[in-house]
Backbone as CSV, one residue per row, in Angstrom:
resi,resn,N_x,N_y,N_z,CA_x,CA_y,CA_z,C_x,C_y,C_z
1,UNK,-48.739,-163.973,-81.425,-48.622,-162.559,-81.772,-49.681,-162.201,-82.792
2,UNK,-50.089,-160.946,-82.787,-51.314,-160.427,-83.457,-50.313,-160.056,-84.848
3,UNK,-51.673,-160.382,-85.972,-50.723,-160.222,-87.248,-50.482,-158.569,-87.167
4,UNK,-49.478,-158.417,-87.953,-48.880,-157.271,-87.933,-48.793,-156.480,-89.398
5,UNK,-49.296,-154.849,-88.791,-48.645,-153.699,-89.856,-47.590,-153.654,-90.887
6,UNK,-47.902,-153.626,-91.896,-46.472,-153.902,-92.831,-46.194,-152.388,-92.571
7,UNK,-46.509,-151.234,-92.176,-45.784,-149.984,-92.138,-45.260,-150.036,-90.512
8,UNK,-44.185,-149.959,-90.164,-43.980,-150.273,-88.901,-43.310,-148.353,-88.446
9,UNK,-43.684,-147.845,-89.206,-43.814,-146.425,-89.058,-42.433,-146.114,-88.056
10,UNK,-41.792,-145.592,-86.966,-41.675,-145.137,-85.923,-40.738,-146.123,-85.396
11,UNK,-40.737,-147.194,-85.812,-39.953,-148.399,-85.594,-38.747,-148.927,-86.384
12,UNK,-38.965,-148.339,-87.862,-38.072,-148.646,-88.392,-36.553,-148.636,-87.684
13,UNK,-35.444,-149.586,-87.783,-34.022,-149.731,-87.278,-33.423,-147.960,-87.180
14,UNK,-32.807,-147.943,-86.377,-31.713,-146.436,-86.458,-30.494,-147.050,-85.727
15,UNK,-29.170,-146.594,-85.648,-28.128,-146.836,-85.158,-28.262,-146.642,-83.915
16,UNK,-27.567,-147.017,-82.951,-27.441,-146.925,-81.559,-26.964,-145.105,-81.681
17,UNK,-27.376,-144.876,-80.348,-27.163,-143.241,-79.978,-27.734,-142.148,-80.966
18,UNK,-29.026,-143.060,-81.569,-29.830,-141.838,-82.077,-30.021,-140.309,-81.668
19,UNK,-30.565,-140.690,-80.624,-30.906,-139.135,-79.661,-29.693,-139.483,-78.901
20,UNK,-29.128,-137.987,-78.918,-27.575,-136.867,-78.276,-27.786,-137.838,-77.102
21,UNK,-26.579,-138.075,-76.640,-26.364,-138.874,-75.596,-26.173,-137.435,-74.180
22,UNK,-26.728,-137.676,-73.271,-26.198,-136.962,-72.427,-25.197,-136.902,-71.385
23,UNK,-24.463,-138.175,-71.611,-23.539,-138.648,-71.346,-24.004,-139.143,-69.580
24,UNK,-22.904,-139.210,-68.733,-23.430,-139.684,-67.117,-24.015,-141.203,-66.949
25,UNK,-24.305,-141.088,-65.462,-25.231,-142.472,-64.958,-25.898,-142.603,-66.099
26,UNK,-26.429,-144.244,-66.466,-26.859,-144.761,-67.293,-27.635,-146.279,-66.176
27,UNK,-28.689,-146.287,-65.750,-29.570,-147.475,-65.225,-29.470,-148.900,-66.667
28,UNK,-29.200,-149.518,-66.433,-29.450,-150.830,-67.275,-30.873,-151.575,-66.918
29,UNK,-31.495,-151.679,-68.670,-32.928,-152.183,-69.068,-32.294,-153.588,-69.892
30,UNK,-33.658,-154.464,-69.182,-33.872,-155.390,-69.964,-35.656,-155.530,-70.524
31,UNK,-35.658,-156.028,-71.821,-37.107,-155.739,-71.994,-37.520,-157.388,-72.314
32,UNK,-38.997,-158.256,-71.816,-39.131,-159.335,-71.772,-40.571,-159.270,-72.260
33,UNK,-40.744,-160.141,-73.431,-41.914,-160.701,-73.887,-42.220,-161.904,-73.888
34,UNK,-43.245,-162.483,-74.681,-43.236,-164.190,-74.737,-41.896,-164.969,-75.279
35,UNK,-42.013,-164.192,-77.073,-41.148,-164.843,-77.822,-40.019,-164.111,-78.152
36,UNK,-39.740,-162.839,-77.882,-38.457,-161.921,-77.684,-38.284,-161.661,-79.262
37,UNK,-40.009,-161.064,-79.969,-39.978,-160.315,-81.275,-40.493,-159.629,-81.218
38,UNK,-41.331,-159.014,-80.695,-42.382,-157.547,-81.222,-41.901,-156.791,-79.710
39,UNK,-42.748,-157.271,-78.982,-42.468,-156.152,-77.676,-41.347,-155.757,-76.878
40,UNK,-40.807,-156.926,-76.699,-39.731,-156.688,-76.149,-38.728,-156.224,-77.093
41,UNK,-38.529,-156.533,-78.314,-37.664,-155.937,-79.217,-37.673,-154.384,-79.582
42,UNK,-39.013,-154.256,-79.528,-39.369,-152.781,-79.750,-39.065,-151.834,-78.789
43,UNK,-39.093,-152.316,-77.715,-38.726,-151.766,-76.458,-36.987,-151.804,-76.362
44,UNK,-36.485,-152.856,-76.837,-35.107,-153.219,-76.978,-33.723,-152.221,-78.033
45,UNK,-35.083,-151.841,-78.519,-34.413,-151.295,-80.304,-34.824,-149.617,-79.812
46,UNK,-36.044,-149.029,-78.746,-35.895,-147.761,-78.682,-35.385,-147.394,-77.338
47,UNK,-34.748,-148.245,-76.633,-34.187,-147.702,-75.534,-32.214,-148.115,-75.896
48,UNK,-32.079,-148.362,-76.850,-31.073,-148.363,-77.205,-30.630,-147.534,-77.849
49,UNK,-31.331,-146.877,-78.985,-31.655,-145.551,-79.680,-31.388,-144.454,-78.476
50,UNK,-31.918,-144.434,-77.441,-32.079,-143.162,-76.372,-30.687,-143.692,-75.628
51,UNK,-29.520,-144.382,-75.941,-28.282,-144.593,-75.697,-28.205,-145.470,-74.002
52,UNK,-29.270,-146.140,-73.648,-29.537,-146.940,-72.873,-28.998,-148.502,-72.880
53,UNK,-27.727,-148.694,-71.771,-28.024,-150.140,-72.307,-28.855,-150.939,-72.022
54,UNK,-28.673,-152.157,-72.817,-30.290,-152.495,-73.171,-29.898,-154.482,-73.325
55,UNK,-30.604,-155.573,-72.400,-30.931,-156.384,-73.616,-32.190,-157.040,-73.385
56,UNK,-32.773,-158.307,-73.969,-34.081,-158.428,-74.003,-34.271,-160.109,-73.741
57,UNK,-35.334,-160.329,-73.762,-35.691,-161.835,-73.830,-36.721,-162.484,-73.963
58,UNK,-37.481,-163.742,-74.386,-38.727,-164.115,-74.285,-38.995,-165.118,-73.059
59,UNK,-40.538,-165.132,-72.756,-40.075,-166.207,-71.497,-40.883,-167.648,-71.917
60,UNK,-41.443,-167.661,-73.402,-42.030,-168.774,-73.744,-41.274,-170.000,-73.917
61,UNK,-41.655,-171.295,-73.935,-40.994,-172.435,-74.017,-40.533,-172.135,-75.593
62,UNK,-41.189,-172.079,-76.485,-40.289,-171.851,-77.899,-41.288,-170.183,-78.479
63,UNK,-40.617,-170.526,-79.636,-40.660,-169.224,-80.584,-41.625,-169.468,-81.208
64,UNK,-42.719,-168.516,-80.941,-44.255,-168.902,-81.770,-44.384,-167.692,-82.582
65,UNK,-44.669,-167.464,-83.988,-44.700,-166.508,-84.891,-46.091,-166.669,-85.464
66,UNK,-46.950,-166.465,-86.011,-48.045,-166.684,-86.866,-47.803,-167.581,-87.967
67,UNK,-48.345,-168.213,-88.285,-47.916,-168.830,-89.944,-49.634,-168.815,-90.587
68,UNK,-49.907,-169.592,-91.793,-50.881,-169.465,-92.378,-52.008,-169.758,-92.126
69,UNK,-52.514,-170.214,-91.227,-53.207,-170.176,-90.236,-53.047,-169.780,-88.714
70,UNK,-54.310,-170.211,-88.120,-53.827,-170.003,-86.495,-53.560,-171.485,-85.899
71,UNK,-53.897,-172.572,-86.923,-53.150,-173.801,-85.866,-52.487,-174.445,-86.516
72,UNK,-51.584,-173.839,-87.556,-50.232,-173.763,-88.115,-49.152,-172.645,-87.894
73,UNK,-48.806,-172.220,-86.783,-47.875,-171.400,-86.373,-46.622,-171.933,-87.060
74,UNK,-45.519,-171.027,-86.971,-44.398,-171.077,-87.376,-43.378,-171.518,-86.058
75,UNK,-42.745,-172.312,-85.598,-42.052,-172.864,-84.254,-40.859,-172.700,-84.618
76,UNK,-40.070,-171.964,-83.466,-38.732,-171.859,-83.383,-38.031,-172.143,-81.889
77,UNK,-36.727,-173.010,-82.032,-36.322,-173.085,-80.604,-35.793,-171.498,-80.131
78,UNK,-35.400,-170.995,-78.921,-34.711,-170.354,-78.310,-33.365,-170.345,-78.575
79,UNK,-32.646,-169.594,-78.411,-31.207,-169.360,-78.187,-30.225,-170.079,-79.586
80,UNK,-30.957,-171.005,-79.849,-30.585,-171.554,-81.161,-30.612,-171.570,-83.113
81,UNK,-32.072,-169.718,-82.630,-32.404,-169.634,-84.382,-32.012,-168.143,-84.257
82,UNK,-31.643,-168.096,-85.277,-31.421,-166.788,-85.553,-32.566,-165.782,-86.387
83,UNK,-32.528,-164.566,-86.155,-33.712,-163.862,-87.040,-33.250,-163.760,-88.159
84,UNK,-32.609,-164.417,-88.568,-32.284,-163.777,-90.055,-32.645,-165.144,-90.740
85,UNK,-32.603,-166.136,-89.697,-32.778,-167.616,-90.739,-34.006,-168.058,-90.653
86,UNK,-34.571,-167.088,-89.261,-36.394,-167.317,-89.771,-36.749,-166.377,-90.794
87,UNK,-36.096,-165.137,-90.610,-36.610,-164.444,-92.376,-36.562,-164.861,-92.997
88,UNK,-35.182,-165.444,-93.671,-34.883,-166.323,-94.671,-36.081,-167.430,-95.101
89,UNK,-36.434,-168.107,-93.678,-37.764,-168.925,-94.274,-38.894,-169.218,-94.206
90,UNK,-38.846,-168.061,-93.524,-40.320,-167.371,-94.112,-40.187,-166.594,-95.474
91,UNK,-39.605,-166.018,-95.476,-39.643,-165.651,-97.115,-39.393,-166.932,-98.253
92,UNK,-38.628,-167.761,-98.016,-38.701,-169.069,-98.883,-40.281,-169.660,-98.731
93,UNK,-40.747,-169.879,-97.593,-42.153,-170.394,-97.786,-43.570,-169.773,-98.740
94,UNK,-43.524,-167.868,-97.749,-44.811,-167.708,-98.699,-44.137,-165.944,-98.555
95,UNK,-43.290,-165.278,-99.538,-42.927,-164.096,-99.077,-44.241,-163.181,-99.009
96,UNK,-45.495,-163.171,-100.334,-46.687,-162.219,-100.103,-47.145,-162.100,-98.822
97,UNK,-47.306,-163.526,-98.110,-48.161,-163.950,-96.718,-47.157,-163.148,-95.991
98,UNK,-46.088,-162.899,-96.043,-45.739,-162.779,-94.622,-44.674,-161.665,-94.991
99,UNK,-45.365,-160.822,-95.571,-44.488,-159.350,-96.104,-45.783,-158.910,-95.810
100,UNK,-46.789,-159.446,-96.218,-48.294,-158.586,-95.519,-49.063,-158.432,-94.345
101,UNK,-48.755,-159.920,-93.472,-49.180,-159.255,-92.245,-47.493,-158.877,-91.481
102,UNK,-46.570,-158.617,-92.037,-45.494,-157.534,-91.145,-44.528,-158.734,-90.278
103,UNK,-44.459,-160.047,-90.781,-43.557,-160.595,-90.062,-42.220,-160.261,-90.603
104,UNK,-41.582,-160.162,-92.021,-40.884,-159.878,-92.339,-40.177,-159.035,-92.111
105,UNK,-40.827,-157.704,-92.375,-40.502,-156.062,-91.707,-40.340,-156.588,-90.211
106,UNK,-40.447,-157.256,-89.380,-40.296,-157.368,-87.708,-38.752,-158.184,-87.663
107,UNK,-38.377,-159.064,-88.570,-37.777,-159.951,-88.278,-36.365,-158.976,-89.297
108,UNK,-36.764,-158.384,-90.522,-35.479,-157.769,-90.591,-35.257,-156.626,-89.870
109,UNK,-36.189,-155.932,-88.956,-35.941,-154.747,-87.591,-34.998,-155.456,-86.732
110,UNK,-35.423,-157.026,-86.258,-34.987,-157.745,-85.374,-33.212,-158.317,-85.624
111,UNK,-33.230,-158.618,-86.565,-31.819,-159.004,-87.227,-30.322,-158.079,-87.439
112,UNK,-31.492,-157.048,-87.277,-30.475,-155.475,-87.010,-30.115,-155.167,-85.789
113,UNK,-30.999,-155.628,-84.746,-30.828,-155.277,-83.545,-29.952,-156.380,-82.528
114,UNK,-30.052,-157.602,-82.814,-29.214,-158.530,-81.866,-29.371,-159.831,-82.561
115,UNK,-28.641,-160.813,-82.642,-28.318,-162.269,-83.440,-29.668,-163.026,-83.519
116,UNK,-30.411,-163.402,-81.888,-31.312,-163.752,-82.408,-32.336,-164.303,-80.703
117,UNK,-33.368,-164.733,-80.762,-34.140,-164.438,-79.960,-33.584,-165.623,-78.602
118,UNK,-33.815,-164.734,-77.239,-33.007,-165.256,-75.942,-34.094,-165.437,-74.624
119,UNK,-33.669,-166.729,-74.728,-34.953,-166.970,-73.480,-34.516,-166.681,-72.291
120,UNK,-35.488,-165.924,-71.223,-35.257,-165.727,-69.944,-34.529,-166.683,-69.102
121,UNK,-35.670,-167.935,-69.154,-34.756,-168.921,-68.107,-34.066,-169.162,-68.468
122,UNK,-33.089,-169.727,-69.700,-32.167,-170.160,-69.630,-30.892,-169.546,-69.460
123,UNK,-30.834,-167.885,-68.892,-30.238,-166.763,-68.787,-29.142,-167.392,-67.404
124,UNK,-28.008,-167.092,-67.664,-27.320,-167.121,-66.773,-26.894,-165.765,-65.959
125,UNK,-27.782,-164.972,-65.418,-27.705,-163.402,-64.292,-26.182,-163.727,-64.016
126,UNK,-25.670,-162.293,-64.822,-24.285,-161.965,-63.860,-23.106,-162.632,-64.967
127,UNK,-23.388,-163.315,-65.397,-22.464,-164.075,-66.654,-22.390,-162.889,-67.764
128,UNK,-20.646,-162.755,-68.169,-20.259,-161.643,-68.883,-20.905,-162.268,-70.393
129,UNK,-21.551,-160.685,-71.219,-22.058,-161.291,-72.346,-20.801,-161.151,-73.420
130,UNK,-19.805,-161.689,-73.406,-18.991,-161.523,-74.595,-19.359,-161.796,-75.561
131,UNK,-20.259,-162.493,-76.080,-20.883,-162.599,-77.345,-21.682,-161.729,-77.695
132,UNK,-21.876,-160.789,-77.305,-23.076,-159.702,-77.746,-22.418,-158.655,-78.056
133,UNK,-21.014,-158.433,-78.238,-20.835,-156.554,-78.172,-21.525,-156.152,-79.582
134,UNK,-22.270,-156.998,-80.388,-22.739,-156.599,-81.428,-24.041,-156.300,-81.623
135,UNK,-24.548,-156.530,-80.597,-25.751,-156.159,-80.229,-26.124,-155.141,-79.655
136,UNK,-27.254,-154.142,-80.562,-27.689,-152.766,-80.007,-27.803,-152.717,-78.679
137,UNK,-27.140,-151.542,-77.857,-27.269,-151.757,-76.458,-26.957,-153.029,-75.629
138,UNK,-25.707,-153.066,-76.511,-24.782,-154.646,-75.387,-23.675,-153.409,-74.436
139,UNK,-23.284,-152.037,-75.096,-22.459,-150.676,-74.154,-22.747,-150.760,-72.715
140,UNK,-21.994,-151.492,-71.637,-22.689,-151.153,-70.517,-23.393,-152.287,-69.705
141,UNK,-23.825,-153.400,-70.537,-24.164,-154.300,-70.202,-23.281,-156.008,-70.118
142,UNK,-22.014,-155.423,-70.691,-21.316,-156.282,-70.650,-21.153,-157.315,-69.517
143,UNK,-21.383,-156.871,-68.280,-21.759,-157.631,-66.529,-22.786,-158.689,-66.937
144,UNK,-23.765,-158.609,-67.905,-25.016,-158.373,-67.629,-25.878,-158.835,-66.387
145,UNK,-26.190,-157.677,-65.823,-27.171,-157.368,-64.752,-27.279,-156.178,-64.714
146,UNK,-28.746,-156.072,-65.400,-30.168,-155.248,-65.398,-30.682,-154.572,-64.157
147,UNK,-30.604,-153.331,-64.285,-31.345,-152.694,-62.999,-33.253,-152.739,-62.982
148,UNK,-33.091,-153.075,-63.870,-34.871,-152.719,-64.312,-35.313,-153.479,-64.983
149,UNK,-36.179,-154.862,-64.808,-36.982,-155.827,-66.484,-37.705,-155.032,-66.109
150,UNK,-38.445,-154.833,-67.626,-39.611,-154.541,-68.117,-40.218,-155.490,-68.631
151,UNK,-41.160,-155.943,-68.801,-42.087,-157.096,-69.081,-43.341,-156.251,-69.870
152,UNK,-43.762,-156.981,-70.896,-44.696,-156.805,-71.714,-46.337,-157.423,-71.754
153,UNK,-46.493,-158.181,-70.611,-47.765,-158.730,-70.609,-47.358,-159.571,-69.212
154,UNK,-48.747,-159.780,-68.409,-48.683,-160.204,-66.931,-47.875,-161.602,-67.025
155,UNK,-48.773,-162.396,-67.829,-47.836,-163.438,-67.579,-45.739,-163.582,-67.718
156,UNK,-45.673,-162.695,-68.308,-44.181,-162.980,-68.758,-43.803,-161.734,-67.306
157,UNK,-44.495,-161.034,-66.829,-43.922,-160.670,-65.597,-44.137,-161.714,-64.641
158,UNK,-45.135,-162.904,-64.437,-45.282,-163.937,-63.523,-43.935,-164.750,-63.643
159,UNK,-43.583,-165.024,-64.749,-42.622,-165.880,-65.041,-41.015,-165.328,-64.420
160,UNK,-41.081,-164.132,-64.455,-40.053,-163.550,-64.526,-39.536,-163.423,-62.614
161,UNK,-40.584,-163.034,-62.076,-40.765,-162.839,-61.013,-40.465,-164.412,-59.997
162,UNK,-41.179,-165.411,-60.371,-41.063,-166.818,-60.269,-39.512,-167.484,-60.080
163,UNK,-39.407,-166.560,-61.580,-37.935,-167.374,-61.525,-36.415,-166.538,-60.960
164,UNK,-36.849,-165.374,-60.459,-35.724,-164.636,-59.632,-36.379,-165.200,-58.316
165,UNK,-37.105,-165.741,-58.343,-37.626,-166.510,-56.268,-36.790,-167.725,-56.746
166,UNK,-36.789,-168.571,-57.826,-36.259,-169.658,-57.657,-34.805,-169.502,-57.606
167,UNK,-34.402,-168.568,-58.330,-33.107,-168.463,-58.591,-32.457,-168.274,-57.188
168,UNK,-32.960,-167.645,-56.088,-32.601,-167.769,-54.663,-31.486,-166.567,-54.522
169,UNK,-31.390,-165.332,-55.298,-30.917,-164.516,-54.813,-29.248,-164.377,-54.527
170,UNK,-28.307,-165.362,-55.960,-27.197,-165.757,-55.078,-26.421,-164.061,-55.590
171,UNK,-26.821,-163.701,-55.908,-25.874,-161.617,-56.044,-26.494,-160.734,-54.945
172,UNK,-27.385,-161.032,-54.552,-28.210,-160.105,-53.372,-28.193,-159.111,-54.102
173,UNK,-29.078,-158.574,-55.280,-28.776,-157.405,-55.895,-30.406,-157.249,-56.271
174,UNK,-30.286,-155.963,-55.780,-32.151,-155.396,-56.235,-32.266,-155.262,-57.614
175,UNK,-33.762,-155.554,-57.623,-34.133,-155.315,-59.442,-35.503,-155.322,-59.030
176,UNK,-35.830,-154.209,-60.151,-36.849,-153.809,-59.894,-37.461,-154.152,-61.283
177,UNK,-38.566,-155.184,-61.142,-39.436,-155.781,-62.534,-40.958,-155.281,-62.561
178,UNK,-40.661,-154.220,-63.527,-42.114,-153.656,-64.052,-42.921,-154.248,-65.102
179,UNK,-43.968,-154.456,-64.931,-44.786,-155.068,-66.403,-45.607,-153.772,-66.923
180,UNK,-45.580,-153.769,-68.119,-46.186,-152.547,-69.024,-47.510,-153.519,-69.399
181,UNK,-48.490,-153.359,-69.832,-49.444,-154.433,-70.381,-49.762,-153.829,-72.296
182,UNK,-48.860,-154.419,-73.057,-49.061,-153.284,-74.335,-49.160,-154.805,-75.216
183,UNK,-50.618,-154.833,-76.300,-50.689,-155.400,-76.973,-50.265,-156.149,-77.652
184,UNK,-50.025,-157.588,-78.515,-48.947,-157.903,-79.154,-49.533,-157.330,-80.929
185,UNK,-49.274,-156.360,-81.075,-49.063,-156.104,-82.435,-48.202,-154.673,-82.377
186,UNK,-47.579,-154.191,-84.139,-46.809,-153.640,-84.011,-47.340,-152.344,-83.843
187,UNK,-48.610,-151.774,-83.888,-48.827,-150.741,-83.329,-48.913,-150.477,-82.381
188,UNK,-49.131,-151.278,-81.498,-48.915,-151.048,-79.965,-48.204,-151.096,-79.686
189,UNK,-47.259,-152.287,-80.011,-45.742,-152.214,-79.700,-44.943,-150.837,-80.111
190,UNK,-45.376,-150.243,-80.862,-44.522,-148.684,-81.350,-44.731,-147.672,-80.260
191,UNK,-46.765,-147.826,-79.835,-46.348,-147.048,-78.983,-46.170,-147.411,-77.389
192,UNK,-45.916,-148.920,-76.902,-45.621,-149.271,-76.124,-43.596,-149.084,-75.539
193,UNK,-43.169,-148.900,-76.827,-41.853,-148.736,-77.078,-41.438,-146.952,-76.606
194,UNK,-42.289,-146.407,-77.338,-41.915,-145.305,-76.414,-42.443,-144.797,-75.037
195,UNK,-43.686,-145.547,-74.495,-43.588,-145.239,-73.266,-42.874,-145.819,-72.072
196,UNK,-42.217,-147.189,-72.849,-41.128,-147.913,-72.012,-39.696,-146.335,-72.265
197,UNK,-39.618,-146.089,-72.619,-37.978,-144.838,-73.083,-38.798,-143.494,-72.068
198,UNK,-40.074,-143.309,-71.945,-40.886,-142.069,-71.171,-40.070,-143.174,-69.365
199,UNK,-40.574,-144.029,-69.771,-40.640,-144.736,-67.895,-38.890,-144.463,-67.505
200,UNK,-37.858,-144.873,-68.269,-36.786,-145.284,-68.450,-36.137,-143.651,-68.549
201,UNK,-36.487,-142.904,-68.622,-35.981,-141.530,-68.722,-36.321,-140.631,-67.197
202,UNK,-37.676,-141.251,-66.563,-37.977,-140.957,-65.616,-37.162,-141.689,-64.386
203,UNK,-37.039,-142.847,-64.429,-36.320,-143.709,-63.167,-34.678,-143.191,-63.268
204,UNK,-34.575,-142.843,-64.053,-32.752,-142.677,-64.733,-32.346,-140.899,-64.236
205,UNK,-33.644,-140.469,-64.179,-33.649,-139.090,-63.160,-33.501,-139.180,-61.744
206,UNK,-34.329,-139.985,-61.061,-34.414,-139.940,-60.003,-33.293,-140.867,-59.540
207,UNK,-32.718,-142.389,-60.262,-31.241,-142.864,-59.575,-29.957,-141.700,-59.877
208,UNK,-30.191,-140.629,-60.806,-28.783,-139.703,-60.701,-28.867,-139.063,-59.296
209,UNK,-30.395,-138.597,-59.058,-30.362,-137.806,-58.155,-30.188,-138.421,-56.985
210,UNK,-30.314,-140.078,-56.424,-30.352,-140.423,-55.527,-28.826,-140.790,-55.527
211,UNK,-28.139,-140.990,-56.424,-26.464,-141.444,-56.661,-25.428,-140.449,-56.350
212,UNK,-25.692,-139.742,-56.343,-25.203,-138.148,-56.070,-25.129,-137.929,-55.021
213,UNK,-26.328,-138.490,-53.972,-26.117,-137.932,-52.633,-25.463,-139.072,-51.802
214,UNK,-25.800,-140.675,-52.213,-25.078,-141.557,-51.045,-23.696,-141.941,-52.073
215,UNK,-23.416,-141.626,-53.002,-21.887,-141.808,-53.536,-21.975,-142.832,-54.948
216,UNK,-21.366,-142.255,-55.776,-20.879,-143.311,-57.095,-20.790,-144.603,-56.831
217,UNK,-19.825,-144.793,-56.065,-19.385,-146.407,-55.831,-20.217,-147.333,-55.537
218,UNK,-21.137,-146.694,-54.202,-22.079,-147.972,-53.681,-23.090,-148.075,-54.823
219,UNK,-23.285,-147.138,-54.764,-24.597,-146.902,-56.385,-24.446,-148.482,-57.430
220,UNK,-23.100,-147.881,-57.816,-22.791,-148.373,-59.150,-22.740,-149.717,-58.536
221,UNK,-22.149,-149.974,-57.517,-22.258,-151.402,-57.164,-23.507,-152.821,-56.863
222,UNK,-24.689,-151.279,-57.072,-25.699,-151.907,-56.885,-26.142,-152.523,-55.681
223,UNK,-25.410,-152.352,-54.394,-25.527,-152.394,-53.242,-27.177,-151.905,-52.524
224,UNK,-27.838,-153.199,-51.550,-29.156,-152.947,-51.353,-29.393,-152.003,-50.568
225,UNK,-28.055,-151.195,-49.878,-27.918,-149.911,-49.055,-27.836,-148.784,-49.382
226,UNK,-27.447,-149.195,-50.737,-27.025,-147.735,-51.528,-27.777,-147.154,-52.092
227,UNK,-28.524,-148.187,-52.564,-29.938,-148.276,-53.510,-31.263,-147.758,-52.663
228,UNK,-31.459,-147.996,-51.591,-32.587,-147.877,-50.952,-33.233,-146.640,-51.633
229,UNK,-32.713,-146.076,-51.158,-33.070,-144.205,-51.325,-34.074,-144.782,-52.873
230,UNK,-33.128,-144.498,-53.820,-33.746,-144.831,-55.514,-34.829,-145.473,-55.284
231,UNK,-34.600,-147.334,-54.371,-35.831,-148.167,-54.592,-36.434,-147.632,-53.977
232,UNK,-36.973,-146.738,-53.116,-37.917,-146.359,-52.543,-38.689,-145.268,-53.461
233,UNK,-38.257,-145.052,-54.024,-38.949,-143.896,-55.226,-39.136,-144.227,-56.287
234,UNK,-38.875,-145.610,-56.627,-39.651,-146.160,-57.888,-40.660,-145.724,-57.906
235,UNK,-41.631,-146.628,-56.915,-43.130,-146.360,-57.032,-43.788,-145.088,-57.598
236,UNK,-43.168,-144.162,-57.231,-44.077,-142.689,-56.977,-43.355,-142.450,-58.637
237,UNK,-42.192,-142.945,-58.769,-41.834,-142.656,-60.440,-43.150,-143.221,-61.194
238,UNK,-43.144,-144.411,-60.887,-44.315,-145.281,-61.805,-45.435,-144.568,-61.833
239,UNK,-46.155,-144.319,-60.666,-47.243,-143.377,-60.873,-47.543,-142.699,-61.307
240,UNK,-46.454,-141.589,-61.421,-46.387,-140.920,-62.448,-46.197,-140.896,-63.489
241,UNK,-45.260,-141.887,-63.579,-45.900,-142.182,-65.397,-47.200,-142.518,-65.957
242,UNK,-47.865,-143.621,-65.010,-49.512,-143.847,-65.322,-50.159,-142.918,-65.140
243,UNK,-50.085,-142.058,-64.813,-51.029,-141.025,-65.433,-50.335,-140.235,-66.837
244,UNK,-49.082,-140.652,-67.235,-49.385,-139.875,-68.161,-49.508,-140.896,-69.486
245,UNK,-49.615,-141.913,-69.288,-49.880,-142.997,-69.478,-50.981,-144.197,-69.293
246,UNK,-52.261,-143.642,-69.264,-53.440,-144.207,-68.297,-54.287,-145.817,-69.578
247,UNK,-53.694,-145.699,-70.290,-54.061,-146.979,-70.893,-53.000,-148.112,-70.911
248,UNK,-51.836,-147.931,-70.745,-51.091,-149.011,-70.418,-50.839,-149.092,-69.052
249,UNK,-51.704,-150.197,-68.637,-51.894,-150.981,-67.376,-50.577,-151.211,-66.434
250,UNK,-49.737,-150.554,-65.457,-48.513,-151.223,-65.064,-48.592,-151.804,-63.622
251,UNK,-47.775,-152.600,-63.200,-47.251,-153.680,-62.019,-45.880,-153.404,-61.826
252,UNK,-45.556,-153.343,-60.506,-43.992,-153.555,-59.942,-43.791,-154.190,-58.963
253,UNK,-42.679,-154.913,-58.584,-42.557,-155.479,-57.545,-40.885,-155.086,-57.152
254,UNK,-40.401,-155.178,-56.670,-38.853,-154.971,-56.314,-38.594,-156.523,-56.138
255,UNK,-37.644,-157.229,-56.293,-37.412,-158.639,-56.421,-35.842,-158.890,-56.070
256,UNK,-35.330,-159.571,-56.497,-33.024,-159.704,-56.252,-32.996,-160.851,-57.182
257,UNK,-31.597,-160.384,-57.677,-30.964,-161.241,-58.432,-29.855,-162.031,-57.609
């Protein structure tokens, strides 16, 4: 990760259901980076804000942070550290170093938002998250299964993509995995964060409108019949967002869980 902004401007934490909920259909986001701290969190923390449920993940083998050099990184396992106990030591090690390039400010954003960083593969699709109702945008996702990853850089959409082929499809359930291509630092990530909530406001239009006409039930069930209509209008959603959006690079594929 690129060292980071100590003003994280735009990012700072807010409570879930910032912006007026409009109540209705609600599409479920998951947002995926390497190490499941800057991009995907940012993306995690403002589509939860816009009352979206929401959760996130990294798809790297461990947790790589910057440390005081570049071939002294800071290493963390998956699923096993929490953000609050890498704040904790990182601030025990060097708090100036790492209150200045913005790891700190990321990791207490992060500590607010969910326990602590969750790797893709080792994700069990479809397994109830009872451990999360404490987590921003766990409302909704309690099933968890995601109508939509978002991915933050090609490779972590390769990975992602890879491993719903390996996974072999045992829900037969469409998902549609977009990659955004948005920098790893926190200015990009701020404004990569809101054009993931622009994309996510747009697809969440067009499944009401497509839910409405073949029925609630199959919809909600996520059924690959019910769905068609919607998946067929991703694309032309996406497009339209890249243009209004013409520097962040995007990819889709439709895939099954």
């Amino acid at each position: 990760m690129d060292v980071a902004s100590e003003n994280m401007g735009s990012s700072t934490p807010a409570p879930n259901g910032q912006r007026q909920d409009e109540s209705g259909f609600k599409l479920k986001f998951c947002t995926v980076c390497a190490s499941n701290q800057n991009r995907s969190m940012e993306g995690h923390l403002r589509l939860a804000q816009a009352n979206y449920p929401v959760i996130s993940f990294g798809t790297g083998s461990l947790v790589r942070l910057p440390g005081p050099t570049q071939t002294q990184p800071n290493v963390y396992k998956f699923n096993e550290t929490s953000y609050d106990s890498i704040y904790r030591e990182l601030e025990a090690k060097d708090p100036r170093l790492y209150r200045a390039n913005g790891l700190l400010n990321m990791l207490g954003r992060n500590r607010l938002i969910k326990w602590g960083p969750e790797r893709w593969q080792d994700w069990q699709v479809g397994m109830p998250r009872i451990k999360n109702e404490k987590d921003q945008g766990s409302a909704g996702l309690e099933g968890g299964v995601p109508d939509v990853v978002i991915t933050c850089e090609e490779r972590c959409w390769d990975a992602v993509v890879d491993d719903l082929l390996n996974r072999g499809s045992p829900l037969n359930r469409p998902v549609h995995v977009i990659n955004i291509d948005i920098k790893d630092n926190h200015q990009d990530a701020s404004i990569g964060g809101g054009a993931i909530v622009d994309l996510a406001d747009a697809l969440n239009k067009a499944a009401v409108e497509e839910r409405e006409k073949v029925g609630a039930s199959g919809f909600d069930a996520g059924s690959a019949a019910s769905r068609a209509s919607f998946d067929e209008r991703v694309p032309e959603v996406l497009a339209e967002w890249q243009e209004r959006w013409p520097k962040l690079p995007s990819t889709w594929t439709l895939s099954w869980f």
